[in-house]
C-alpha positions in Angstrom: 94.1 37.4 -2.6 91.7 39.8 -0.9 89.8 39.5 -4.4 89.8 35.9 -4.6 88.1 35.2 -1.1 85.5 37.9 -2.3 84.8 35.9 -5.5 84.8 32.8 -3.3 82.0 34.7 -1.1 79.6 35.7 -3.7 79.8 32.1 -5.6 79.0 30.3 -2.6 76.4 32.5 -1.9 74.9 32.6 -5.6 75.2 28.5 -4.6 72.6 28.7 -2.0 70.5 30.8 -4.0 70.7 28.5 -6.9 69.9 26.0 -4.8 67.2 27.1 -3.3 65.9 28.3 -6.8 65.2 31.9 -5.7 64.9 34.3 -8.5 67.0 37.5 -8.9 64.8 39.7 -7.5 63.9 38.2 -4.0 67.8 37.7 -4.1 68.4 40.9 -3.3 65.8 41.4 -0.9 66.7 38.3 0.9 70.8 39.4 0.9 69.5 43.2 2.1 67.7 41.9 5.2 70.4 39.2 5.4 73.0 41.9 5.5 70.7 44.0 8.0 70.8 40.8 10.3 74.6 40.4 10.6 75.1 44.2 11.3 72.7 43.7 14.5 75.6 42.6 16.9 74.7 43.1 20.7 70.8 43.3 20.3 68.3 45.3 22.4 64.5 44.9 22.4 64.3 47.2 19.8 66.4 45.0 17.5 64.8 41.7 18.9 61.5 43.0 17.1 63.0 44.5 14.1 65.4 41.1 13.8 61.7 39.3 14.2 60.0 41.6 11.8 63.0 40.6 8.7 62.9 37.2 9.6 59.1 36.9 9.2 59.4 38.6 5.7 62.0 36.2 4.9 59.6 33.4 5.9 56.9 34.5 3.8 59.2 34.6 0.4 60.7 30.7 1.3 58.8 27.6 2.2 59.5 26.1 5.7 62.8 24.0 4.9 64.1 26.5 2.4 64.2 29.1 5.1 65.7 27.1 7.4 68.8 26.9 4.7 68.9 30.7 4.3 68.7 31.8 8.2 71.5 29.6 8.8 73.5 29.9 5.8 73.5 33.5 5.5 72.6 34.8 9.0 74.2 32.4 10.8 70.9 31.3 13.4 69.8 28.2 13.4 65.9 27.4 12.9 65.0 27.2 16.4 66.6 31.1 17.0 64.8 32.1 14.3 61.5 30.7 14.6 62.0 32.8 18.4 62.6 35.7 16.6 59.4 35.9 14.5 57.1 34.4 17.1 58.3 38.0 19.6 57.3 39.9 16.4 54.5 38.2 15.6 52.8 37.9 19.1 54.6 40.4 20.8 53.8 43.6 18.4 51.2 44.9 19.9 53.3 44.9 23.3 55.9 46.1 21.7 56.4 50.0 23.4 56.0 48.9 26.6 58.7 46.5 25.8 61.2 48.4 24.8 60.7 50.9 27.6 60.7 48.2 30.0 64.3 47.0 28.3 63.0 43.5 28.6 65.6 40.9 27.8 65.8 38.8 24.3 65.3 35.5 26.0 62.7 36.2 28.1 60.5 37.7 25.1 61.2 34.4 23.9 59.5 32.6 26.8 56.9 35.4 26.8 56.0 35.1 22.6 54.0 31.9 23.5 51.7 33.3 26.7 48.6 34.5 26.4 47.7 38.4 25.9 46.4 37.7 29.7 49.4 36.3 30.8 51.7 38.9 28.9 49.8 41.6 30.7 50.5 40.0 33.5 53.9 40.0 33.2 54.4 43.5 31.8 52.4 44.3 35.1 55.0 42.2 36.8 57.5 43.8 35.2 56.9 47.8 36.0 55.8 47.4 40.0 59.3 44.7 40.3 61.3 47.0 37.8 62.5 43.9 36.1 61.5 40.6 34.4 63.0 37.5 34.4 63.0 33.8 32.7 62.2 32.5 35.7 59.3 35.0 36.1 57.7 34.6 32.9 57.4 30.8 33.6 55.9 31.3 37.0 53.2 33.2 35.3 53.1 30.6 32.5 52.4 27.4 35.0 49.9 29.4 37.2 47.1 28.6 35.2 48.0 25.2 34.7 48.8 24.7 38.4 46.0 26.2 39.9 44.4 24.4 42.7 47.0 21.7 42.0 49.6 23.0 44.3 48.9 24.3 48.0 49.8 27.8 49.2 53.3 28.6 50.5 53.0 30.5 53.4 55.8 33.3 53.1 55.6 33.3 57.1 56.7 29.2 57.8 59.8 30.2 55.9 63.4 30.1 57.7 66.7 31.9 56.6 67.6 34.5 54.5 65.5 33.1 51.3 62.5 33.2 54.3 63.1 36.7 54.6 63.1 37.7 50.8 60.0 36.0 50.6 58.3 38.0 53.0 60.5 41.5 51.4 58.6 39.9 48.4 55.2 40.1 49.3 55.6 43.4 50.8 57.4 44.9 47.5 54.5 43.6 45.5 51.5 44.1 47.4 53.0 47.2 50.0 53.4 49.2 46.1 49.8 48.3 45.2 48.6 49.6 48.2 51.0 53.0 48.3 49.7 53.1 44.7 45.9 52.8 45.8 46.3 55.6 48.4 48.4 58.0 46.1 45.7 57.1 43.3 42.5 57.9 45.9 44.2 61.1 46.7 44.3 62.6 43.0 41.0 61.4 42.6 39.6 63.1 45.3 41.5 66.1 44.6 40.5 66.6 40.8 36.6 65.8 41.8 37.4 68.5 44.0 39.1 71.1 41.1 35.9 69.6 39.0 34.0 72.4 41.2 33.7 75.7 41.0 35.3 76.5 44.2 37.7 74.3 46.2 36.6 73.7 49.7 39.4 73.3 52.0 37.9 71.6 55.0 35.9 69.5 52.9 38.8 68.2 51.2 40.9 67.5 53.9 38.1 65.7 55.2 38.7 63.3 52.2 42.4 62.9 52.5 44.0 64.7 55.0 44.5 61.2 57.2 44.9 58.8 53.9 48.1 61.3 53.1 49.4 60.7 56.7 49.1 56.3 55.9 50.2 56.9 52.6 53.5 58.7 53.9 54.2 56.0 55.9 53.7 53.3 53.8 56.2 55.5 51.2 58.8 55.3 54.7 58.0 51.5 55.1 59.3 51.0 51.7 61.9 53.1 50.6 63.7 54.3 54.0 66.2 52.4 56.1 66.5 52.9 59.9 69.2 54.3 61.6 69.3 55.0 65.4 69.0 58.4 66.9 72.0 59.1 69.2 71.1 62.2 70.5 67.8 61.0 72.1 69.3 57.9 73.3 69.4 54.8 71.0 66.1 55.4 69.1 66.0 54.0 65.7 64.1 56.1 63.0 63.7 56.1 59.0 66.1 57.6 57.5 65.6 60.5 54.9 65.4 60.8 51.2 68.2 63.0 50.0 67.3 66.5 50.7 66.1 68.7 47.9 65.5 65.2 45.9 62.5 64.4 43.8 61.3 61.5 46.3 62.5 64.3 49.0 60.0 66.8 47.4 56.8 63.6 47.2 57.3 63.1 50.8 57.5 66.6 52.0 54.0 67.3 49.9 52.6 63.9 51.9 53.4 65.4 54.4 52.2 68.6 54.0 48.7 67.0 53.0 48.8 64.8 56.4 48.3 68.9 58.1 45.7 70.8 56.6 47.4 73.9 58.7 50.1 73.7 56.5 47.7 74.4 53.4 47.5 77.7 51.6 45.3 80.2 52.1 41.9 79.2 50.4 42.6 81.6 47.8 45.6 79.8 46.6 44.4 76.4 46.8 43.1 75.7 43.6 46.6 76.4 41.8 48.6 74.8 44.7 46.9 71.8 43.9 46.6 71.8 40.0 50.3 72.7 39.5 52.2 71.3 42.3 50.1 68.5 44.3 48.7 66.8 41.0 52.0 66.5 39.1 54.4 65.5 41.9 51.8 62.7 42.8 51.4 61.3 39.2 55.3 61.3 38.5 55.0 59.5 42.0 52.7 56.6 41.1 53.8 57.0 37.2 54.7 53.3 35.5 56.7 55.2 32.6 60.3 53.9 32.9 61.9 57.6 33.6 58.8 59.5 34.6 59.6 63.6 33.4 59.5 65.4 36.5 56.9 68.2 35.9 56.9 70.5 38.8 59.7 73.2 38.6 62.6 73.1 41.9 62.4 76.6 42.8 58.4 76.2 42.9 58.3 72.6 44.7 60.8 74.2 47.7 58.1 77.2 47.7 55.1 75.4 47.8 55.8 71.9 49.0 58.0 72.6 52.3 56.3 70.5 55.1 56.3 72.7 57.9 57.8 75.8 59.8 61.5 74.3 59.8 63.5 71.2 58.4 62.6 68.8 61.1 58.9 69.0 60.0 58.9 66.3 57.2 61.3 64.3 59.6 60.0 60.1 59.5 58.8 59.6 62.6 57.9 63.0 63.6 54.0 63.2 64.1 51.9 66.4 62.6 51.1 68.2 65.5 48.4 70.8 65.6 49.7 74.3 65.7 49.1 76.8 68.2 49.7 80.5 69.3 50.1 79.9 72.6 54.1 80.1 73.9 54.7 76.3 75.3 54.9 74.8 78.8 58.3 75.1 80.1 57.2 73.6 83.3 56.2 70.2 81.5 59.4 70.0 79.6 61.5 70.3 82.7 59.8 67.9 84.2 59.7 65.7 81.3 63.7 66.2 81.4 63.9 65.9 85.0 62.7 62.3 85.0 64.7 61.4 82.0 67.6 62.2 83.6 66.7 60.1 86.8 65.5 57.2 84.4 68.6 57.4 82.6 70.4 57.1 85.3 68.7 54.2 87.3 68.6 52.0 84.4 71.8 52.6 82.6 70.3 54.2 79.9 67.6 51.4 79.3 64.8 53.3 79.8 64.4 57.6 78.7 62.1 59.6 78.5 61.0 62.4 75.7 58.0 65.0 74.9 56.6 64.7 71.8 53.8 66.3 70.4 50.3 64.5 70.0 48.8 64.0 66.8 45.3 65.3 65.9 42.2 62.8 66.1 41.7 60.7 62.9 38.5 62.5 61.0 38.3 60.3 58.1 38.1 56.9 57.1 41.5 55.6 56.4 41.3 52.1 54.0 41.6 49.3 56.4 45.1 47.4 56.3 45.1 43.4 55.7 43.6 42.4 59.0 45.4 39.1 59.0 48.8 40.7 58.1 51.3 41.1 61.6 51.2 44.9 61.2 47.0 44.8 62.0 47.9 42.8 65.0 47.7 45.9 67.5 49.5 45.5 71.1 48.2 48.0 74.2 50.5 50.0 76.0 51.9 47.9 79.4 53.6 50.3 81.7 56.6 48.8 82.7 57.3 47.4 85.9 60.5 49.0 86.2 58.5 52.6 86.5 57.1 51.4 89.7 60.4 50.4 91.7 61.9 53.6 90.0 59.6 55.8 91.7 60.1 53.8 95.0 63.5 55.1 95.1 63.5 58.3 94.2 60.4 58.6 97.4 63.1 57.2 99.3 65.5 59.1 98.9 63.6 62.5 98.7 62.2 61.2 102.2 66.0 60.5 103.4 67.5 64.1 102.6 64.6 65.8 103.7 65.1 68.0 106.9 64.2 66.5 110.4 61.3 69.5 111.2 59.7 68.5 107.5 59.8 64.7 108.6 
C-alpha cells in the first residue's frame, strides 16, 4: 500500500512537470528547492530570506503563471506568499544581518520589502532603540511621508487615561534613549581625543565631562529605575538600584565615578583606567548589537569602577559630595536631628528634616534639556508656612519652662 501512494506521489508530480513542460534537468533542481521549502517548518528571519532566495531562483527558471503552478502545487504557498517571499530577498538583502539580529518577524519584513532604503533605515533604527518592530510600526513609517503636513500634531500631553500615559512613556523611551545615547557618545569622544595625546590631563578632562557624567547618570536612573520609598528617613521615595554586581550595576557605578573627579586614579593610572575599563563599559552601554559581549573583566570592573568610599556612594539620589580631611560637625548634625524630631512630632510626620551633603558647583557646560519639555520648567524653593507657626511654638514653650529669675 505504502508503495502504491509513493507511485501515486511521483506520477502526479511528473504530471505537473509535464505540464508545465520543464525538462529533466531543471526537474530536479526545482524538486530540490521544492523539497528544501517543505522542510522549513516554523521559520525565522534567517529562513524567511533563504525561503525568498529559492523562490526567486524558481522564478527565474518558470514564466509568471507557470510558477504560480509549481509554488502551490509543490510547496504548498499560494502566489501572493510567494511573491512576499522573494520581494524580502530581493529588497531586503542588503539589510539582511541586521535583520536577523534584530529577529524581526516574517510578516513585518513583508510590509517592510516595499519601503524605501530611507524608510527601512528608519525602521531598523526604530527597531534597535524600541527593541522591537511591529506591523503596525512599519506602516506608521510607511504613511509618514505620504501624510506629511496632511495631518496635525498629536500632542502626547492633551492625552487622558492609561493610553495618555504610554504616549507620553513613548516619547520619553524614544527621545529620553537618544539623548542618554548623545551624552554617553560625547563622553567617549572626549575621552579618546583625550588618550589621542600624549599625556592625559586630568583636570582638563574632567572639565569636559565631569558634569555631563553626573546628567547622563540620571537620565540612565530616569529610565531604567523604579521608585520605592525610603522608610528609614521617613516616607521618601528614591530610584531604586540595578542589581548589585550587575553589568548595568557596573555602567552606573563608572557614571558615577566620572560625575567625582576625586574618585579618579592617580594621574599615573589614568590613561589605562580609561582605555580598558571606562571605554569598554560605555560602548557595551550605548552598543545597538542585539547581545552586546561584555568586554571588561568582573574582578577588574569591582577594582576599578567602585563609586566611592562605601556601598552607599553610587546610591540614586545620593549627590557627589566633595571630599574632605576634616572630621565632620557633630554640632550641626544634632541640631539637624534635634529639629527633625520636633518637626516630626508637630506635624505627624508630614514634615522631617535630613543633612545631606552639597554638591560641587557645575564647571562645565552641560547640553541644555528641551526647554519646552515639563522637566525644564524649574520651580524656586518656597519655605513652607508651617516652619513659621512651628517655631512659634517651640518659643513658647521654651519661654513657658524657663525659670522665673531667667524670665
Amino acid at each position: 500500500m505504502r508503495n502504491s501512494n509513493k507511485a501515486t506521489a511521483a506520477a502526479a508530480t511528473s504530471s505537473i512537470y509535464d505540464t508545465l513542460e520543464i525538462d529533466a534537468s531543471a526537474r530536479a533542481r526545482l524538486e530540490s528547492m521544492a523539497s528544501f521549502i517543505a522542510d522549513l517548518g516554523r521559520r525565522s528571519t534567517e529562513q524567511t530570506f533563504e525561503l525568498g532566495d529559492h523562490l526567486h531562483s524558481a522564478s527565474e527558471m518558470l514564466a509568471e503563471g507557470a510558477f504560480d503552478t509549481w509554488v502551490k502545487k509543490r510547496c504548498g504557498l499560494n502566489a501572493r506568499s510567494a511573491r512576499n517571499y522573494r520581494a524580502v530577498f530581493r529588497n531586503l538583502s542588503d539589510y539582511r544581518d541586521t535583520l536577523v539580529d534584530l529577529s524581526i518577524g516574517t510578516t513585518v519584513l513583508f510590509h517592510l520589502s516595499s519601503a524605501k532604503p530611507e524608510q527601512i533605515e528608519e525602521a531598523i533604527a526604530f527597531a534597535q532603540e524600541q527593541g522591537r518592530l511591529q506591523v503596525a510600526d512599519v506602516k506608521a513609517i510607511l504613511s509618514d511621508e505620504a501624510d506629511v503636513g496632511s495631518r496635525p500634531e498629536a500632542d502626547p500631553y492633551a492625552v487622558g487615561g492609561i493610553d495618555g500615559l504610554k504616549a507620553l512613556i513613548a516619547v520619553k523611551g524614544r527621545d529620553g534613549v537618544k539623548s542618554y545615547t548623545a551624552h554617553v557618545d560625547a563622553i567617549r569622544q572626549a575621552i579618546e581625543a583625550s588618550l589621542a595625546g600624549k599625556r592625559v590631563i586630568k583636570e582638563t578632562l574632567a572639565r569636559e565631562i565631569q558634569d555631563l557624567a553626573r546628567v547622563t547618570l540620571q537620565e540612565l536612573y530616569s529610565l531604567a529605575l523604579f521608585v520605592e520609598p525610603k522608610i528609614e528617613m521617613g516616607y521618601n521615595p528614591r530610584a531604586t538600584t540595578f542589581a548589585k554586581g550587575s553589568y548595568w550595576d557596573q555602567v552606573n557605578r563608572l557614571l558615577y565615578k566620572l560625575g567625582g573627579v576625586d574618585y579618579w586614579p592617580k594621574s599615573g593610572e589614568m590613561r589605562d583606567w580609561l582605555a580598558n575599563t571606562v571605554l569598554p563599559t560605555l560602548e557595551w552601554a550605548v552598543s545597538k548589537q542585539k547581545n552586546p559581549a561584555w568586554l571588561v573583566g568582573r574582578a577588574d570592573t569591582a577594582a576599578d569602577v567602585v563609586a566611592g568610599p562605601d556601598e552607599v556612594a553610587a546610591t540614586p539620589g545620593t549627590a557627589i559630595a566633595e571630599t574632605s580631611d576634616e572630621p565632620a560637625d557633630t554640632s550641626i548634625s544634632a541640631a539637624v536631628k534635634r529639629m527633625d524630631d520636633e518637626l516630626n512630632a508637630a506635624t505627624g510626620g508630614l514634615i522631617r528634616v535630613m543633612e545631606e551633603p552639597v554638591a560641587r558647583m557645575q564647571v562645565a557646560d552641560v547640553p541644555p534639556l528641551d526647554a519646552d519639555g515639563p522637566a525644564a520648567q524649574q520651580r524656586g524653593f518656597k519655605r513652607p508656612a508651617i516652619l513659621d507657626s512651628v517655631k512659634a511654638r517651640k518659643a513658647e514653650r521654651d519661654a513657658a519652662s524657663a525659670p522665673a529669675s531667667v524670665r
